[in-house]
C-alpha positions in Angstrom: -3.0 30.0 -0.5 -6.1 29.5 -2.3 -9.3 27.9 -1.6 -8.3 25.0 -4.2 -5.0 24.2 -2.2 -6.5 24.2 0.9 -8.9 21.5 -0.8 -6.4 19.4 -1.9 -4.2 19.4 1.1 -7.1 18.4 3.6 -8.1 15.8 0.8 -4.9 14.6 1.0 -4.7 14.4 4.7 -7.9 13.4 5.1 -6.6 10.0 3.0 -3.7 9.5 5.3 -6.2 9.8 8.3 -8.6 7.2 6.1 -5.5 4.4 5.5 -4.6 4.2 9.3 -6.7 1.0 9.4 -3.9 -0.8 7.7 -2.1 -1.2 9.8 -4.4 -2.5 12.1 -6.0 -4.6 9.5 -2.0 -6.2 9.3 -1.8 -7.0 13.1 -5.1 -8.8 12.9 -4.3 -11.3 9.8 -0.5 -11.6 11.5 -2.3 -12.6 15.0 -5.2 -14.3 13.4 -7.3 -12.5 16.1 -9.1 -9.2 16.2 -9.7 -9.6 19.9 -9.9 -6.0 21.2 -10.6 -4.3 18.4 -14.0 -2.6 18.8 -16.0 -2.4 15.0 -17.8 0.2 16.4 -15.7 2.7 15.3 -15.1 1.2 11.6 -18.6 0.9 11.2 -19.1 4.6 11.9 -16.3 5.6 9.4 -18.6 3.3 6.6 -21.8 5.6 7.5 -19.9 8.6 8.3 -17.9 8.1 4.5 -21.7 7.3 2.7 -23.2 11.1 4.6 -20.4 13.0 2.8 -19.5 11.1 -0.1 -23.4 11.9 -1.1 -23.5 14.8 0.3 -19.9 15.8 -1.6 -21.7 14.3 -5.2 -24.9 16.6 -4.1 -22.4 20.3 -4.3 -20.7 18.2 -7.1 -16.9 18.2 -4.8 -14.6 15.8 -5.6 -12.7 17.6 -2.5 -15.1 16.3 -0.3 -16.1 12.7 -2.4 -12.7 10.8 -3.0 -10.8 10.8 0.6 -14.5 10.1 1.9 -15.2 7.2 -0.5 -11.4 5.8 0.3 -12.5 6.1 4.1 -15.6 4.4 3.6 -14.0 1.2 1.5 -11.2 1.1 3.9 -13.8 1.2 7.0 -15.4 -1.6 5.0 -12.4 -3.6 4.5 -11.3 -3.1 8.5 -15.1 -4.6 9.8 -14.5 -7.4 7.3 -11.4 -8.4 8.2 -12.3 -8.2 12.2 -15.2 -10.3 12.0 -13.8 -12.6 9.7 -11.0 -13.2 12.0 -13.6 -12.8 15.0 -13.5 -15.8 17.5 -16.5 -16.9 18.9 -15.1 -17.4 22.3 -14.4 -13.4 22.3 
């Protein structure tokens, strides 16, 4: 297997990993609550997605760029949606 594949297979995985929130982004605007859900961990998946997006443009890899930049918008959209749906009794 090449060096290429390898690429485009953890890229691809990597994505998968990345559109998890979904789902959990779905249970929130069904239950109108995000009660429980810690942003903590969506907000490191925004900084984490910025470190290697730039650092994927700097050695010019789209390998490394476009499952980070989907991770980092998705991250993004998750900590939106559970502070928009945030209760101020929580």
């Amino acid at each position: 297997m090449d060096i290429e594949t390898i690429g485009l297979i953890a890229s691809i995985t990597t994505i998968i990993m990345f559109i998890s929130p979904v789902d959990q982004i779905r249970d929130i605007i069904k239950d109108k609550t995000s009660h429980g859900v810690s942003p903590i961990i969506y907000g490191m998946m925004i900084i984490n997605g910025i470190f290697w997006v730039t650092y994927g443009f700097g050695i010019n890899n789209s390998f490394i760029i476009v499952p980070n930049a989907v991770g980092a918008v998705l991250g993004a959209a998750t900590l939106f949606i559970i502070y928009k749906y945030r209760s101020h009794k929580e």
